[in-house]
MOPAC internal coordinates of N, CA, C and O (Angstrom, degrees):
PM7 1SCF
backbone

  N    0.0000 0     0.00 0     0.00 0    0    0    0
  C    1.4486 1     0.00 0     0.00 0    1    0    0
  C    1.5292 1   109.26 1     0.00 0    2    1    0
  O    1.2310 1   119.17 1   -38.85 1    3    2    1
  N    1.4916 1   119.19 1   141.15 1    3    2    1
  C    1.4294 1   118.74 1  -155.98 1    5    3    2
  C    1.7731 1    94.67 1   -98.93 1    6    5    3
  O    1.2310 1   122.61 1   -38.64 1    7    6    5
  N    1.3208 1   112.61 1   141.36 1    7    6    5
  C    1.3428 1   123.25 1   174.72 1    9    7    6
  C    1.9805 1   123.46 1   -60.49 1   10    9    7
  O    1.2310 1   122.78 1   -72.13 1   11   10    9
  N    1.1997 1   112.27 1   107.87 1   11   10    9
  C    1.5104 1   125.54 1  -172.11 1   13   11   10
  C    1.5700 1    94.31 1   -60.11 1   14   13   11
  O    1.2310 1   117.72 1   -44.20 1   15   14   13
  N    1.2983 1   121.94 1   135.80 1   15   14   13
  C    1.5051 1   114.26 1   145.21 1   17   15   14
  C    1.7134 1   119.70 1  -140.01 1   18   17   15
  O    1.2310 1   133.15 1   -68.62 1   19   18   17
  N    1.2895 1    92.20 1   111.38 1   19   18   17
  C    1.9677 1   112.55 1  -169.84 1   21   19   18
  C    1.7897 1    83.18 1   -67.52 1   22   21   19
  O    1.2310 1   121.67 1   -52.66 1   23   22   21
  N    2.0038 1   114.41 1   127.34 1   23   22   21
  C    1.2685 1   107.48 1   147.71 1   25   23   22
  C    1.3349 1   121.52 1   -88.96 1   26   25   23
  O    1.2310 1   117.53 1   -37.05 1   27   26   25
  N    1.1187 1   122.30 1   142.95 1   27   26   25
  C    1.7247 1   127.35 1   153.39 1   29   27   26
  C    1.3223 1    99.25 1    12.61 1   30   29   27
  O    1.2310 1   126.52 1    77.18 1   31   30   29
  N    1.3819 1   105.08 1  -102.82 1   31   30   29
  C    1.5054 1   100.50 1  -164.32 1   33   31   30
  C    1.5172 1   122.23 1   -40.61 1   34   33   31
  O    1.2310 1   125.64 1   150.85 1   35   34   33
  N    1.3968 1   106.78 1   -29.15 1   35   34   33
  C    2.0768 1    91.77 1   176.11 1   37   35   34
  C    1.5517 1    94.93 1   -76.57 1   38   37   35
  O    1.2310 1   103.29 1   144.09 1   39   38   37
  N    1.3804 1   148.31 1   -35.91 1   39   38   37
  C    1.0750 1   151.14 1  -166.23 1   41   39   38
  C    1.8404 1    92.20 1   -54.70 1   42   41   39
  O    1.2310 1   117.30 1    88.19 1   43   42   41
  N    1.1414 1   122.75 1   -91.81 1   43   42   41
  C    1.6009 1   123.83 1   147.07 1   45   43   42
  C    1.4202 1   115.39 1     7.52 1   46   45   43
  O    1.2310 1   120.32 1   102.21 1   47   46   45
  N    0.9929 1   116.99 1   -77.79 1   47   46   45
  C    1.7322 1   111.02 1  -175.88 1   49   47   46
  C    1.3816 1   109.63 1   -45.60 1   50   49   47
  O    1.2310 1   127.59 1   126.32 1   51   50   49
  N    1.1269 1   102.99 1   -53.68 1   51   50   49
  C    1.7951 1   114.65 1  -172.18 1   53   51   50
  C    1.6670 1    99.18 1   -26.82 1   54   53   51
  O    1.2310 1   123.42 1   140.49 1   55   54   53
  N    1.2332 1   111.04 1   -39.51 1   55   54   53
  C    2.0224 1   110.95 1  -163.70 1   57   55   54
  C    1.8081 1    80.32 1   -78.03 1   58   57   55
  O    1.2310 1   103.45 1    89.96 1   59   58   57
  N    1.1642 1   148.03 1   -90.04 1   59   58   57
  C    1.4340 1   144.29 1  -152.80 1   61   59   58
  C    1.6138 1    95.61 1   -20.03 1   62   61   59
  O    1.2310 1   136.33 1   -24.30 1   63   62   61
  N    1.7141 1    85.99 1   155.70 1   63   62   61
  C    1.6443 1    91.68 1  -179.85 1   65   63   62
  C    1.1633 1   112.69 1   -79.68 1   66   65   63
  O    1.2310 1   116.33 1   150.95 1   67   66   65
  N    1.5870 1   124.58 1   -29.05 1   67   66   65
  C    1.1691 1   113.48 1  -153.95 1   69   67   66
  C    2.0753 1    99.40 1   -69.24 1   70   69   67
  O    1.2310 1   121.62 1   167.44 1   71   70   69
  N    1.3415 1   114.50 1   -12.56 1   71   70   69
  C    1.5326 1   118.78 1  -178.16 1   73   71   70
  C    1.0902 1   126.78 1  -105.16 1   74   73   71
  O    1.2310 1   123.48 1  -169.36 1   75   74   73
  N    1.5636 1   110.92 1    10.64 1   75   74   73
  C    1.2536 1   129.82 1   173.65 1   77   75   74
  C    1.6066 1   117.11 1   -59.78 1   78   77   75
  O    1.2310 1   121.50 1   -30.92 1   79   78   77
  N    1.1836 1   114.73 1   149.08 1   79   78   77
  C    1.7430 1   136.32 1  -162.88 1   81   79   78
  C    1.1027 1   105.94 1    58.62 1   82   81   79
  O    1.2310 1   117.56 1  -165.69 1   83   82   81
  N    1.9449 1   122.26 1    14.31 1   83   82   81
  C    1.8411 1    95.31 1   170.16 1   85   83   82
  C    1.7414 1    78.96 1  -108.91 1   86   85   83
  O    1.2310 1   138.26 1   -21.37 1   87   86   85
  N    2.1776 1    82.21 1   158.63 1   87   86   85
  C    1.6444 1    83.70 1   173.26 1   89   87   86
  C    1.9109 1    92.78 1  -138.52 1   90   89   87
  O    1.2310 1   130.48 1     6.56 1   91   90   89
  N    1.1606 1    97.40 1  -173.44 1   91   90   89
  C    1.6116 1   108.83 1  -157.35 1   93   91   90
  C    1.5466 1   102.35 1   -59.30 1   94   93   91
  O    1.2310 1   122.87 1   135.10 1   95   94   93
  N    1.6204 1   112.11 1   -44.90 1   95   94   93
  C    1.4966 1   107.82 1   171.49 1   97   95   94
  C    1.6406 1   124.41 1   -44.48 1   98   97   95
  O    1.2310 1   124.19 1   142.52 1   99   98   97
  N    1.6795 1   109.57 1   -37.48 1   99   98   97
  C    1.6398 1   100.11 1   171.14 1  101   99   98
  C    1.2183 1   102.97 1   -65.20 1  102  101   99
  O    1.2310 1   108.45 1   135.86 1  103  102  101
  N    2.0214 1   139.20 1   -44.14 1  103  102  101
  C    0.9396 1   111.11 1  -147.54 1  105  103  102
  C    1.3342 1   123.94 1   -80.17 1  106  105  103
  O    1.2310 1   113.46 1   174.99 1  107  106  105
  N    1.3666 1   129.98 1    -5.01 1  107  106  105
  C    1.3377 1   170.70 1  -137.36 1  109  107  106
  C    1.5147 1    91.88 1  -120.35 1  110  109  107
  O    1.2310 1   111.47 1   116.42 1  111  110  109
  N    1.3244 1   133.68 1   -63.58 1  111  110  109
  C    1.1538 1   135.36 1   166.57 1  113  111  110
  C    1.7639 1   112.32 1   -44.97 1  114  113  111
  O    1.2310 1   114.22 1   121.41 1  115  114  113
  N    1.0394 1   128.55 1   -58.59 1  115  114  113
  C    1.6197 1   148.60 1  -149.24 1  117  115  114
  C    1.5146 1    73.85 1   -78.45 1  118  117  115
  O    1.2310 1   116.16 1    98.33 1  119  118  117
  N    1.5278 1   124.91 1   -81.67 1  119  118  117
  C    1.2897 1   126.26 1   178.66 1  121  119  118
  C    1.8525 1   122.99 1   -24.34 1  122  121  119
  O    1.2310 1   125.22 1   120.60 1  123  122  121
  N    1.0523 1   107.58 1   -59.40 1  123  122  121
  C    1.3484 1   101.72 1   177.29 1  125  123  122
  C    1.3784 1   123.80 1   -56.96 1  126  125  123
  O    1.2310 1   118.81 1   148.85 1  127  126  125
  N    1.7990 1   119.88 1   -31.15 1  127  126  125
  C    1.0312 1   109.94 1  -179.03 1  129  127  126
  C    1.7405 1   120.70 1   -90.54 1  130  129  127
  O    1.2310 1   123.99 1  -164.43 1  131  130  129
  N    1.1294 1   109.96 1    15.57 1  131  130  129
  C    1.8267 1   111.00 1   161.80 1  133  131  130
  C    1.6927 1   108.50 1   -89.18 1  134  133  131
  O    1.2310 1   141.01 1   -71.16 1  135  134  133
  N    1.6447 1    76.82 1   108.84 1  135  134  133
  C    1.9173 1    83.40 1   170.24 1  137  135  134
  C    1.5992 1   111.49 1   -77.41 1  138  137  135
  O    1.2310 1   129.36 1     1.31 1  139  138  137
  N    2.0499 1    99.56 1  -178.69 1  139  138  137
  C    1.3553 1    82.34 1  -164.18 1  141  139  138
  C    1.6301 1   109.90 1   114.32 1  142  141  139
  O    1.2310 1   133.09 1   -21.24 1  143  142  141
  N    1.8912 1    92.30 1   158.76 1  143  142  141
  C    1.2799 1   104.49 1   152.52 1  145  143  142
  C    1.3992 1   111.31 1  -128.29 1  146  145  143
  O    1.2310 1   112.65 1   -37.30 1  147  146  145
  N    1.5243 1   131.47 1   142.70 1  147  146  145
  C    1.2531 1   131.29 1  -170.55 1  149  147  146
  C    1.5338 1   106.26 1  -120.61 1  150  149  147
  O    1.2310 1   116.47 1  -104.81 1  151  150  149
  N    1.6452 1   124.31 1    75.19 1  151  150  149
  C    1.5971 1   131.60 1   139.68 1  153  151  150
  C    1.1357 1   123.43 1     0.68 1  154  153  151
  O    1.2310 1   123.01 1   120.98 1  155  154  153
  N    1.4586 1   111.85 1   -59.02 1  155  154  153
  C    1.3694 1   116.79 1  -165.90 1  157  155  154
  C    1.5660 1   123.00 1  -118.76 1  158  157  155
  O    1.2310 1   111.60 1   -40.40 1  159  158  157
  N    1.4035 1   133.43 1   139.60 1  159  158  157
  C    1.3625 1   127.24 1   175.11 1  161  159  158
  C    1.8085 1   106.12 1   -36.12 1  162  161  159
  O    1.2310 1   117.00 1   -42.13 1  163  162  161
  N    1.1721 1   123.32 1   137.87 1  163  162  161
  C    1.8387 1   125.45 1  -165.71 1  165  163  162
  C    1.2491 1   107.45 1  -157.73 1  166  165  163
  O    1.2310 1   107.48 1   -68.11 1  167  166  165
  N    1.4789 1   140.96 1   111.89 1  167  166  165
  C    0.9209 1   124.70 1  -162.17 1  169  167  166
  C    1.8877 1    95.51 1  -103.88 1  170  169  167
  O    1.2310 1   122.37 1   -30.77 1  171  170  169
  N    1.5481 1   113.07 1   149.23 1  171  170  169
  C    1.4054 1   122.84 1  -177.72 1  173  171  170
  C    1.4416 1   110.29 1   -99.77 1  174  173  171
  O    1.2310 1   116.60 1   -14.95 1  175  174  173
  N    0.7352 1   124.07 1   165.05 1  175  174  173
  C    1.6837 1   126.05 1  -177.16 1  177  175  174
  C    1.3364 1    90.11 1  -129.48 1  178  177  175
  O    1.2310 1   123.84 1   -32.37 1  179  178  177
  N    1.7278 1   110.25 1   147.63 1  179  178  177
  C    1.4250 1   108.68 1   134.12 1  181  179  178
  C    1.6664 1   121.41 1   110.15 1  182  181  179
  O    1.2310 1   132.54 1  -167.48 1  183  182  181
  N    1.7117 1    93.37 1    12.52 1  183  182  181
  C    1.6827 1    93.39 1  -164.96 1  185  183  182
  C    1.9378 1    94.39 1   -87.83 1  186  185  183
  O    1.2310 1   128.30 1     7.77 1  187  186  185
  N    1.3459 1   101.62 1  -172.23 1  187  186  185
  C    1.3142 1   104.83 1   179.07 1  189  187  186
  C    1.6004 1    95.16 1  -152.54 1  190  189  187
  O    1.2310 1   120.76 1   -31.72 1  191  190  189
  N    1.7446 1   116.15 1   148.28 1  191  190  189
  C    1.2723 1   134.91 1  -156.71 1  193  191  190
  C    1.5660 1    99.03 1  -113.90 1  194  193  191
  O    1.2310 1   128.50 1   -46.23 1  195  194  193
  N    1.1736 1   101.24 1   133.77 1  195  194  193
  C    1.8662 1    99.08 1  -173.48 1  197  195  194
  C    1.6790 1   101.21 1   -61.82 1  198  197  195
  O    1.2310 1   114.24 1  -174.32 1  199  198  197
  N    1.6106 1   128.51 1     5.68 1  199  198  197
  C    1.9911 1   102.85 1   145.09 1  201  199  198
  C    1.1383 1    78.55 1  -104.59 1  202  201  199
  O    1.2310 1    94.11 1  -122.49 1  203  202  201
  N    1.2265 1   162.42 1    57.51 1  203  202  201
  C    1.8699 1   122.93 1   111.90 1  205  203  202
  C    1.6041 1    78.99 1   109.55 1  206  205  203
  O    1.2310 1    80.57 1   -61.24 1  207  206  205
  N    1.0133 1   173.55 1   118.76 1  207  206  205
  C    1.2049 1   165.83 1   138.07 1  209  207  206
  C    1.7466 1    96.89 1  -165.55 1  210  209  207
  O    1.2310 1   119.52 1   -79.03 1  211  210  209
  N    1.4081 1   118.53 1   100.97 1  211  210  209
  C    1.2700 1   171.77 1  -143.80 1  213  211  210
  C    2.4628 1    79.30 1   -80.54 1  214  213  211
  O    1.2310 1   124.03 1   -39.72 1  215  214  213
  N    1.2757 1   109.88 1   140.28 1  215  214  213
  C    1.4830 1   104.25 1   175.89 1  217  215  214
  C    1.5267 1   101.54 1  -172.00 1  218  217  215
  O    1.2310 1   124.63 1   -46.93 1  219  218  217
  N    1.4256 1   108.72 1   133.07 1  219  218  217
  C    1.7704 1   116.95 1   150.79 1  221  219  218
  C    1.4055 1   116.94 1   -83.22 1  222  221  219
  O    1.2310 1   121.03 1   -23.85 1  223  222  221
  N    1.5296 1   115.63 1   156.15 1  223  222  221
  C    1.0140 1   116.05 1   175.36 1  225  223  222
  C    1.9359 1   106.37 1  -126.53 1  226  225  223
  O    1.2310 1   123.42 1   -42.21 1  227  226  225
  N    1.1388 1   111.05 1   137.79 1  227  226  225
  C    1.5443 1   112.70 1   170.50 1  229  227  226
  C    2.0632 1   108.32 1   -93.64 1  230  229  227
  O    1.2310 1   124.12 1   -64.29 1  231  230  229
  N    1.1369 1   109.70 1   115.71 1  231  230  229
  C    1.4292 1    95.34 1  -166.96 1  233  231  230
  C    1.9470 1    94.69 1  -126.69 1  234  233  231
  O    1.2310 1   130.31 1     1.76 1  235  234  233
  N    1.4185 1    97.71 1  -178.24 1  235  234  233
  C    1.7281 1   100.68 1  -178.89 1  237  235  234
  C    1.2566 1   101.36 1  -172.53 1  238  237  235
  O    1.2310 1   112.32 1   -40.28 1  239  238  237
  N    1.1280 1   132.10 1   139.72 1  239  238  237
  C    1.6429 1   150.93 1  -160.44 1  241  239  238
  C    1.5820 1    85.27 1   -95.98 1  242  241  239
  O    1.2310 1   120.43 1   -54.98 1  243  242  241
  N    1.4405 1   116.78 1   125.02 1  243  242  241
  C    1.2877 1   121.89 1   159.52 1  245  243  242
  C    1.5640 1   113.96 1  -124.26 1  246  245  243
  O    1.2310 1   116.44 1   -30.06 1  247  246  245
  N    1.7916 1   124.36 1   149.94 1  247  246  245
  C    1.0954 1   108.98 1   144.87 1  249  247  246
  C    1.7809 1   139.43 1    17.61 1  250  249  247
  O    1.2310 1   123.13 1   100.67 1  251  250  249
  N    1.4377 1   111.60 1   -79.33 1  251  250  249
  C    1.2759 1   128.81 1  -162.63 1  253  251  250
  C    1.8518 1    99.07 1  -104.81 1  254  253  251
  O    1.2310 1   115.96 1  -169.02 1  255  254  253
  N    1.1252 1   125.28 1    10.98 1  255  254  253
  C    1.3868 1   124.78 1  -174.06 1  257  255  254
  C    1.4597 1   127.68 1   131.99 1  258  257  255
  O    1.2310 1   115.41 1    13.31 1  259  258  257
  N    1.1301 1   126.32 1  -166.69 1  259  258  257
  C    1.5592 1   127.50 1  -161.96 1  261  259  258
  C    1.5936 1    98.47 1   -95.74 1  262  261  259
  O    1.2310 1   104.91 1   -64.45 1  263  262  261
  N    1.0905 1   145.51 1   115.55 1  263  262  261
  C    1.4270 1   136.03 1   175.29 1  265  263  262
  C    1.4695 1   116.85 1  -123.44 1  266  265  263
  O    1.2310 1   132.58 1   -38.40 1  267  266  265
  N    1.8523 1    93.30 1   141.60 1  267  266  265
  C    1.6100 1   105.40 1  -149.43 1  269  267  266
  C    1.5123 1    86.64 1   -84.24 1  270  269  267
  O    1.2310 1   121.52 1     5.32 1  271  270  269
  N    1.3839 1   114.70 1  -174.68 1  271  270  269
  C    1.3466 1   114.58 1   157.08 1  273  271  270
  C    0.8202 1   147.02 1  -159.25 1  274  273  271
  O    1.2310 1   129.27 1   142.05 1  275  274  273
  N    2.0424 1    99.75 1   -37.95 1  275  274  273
  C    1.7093 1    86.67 1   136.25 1  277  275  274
  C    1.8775 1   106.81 1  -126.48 1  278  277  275
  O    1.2310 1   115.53 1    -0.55 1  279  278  277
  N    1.1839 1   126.08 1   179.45 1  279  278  277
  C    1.6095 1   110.12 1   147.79 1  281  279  278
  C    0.9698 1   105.56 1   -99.53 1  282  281  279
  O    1.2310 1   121.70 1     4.83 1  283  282  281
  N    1.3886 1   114.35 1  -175.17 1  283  282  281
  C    1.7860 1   156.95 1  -171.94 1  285  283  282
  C    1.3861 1   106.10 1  -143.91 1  286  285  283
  O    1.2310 1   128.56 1   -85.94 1  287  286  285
  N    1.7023 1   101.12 1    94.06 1  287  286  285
  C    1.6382 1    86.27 1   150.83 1  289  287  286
  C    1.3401 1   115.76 1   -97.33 1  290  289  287
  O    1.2310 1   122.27 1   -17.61 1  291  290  289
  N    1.7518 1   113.25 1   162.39 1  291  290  289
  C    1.4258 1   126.04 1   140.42 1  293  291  290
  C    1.0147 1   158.30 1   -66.70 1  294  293  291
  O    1.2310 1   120.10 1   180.00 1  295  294  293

């Protein structure tokens, strides 16, 4: 299983309302399940947060693991 790494700034969003009730465990979750390798910054549509709160994720295959970068809430 490939190593998640939340930056700062998605860490940050998490407090805005519009990203409120997701927390790092969904994003880590949402993250793990894009197969693949991802080269390039790609944004995902479409995950969902165990309260139901609807989220994109911007992610990028690095070196040392999968790194988030920013979210999207709904």
């Amino acid at each position: 299983m490939q190593r998640v790494i939340v930056t700062d700034h998605a860490r940050k969003r998490l407090y805005d309302l519009r990203q409120d009730r997701i927390s790092v465990n969904d994003i880590e979750a949402a993250a793990h399940e894009i197969p693949g390798h991802i080269p390039t910054a790609t944004r995902f549509r479409g995950f969902v947060a165990r309260s139901g709160r609807v989220f994109d994720l911007v992610i990028k295959d690095i070196a040392t693991g999968r790194l988030v970068i920013t979210i999207i809430g709904k």
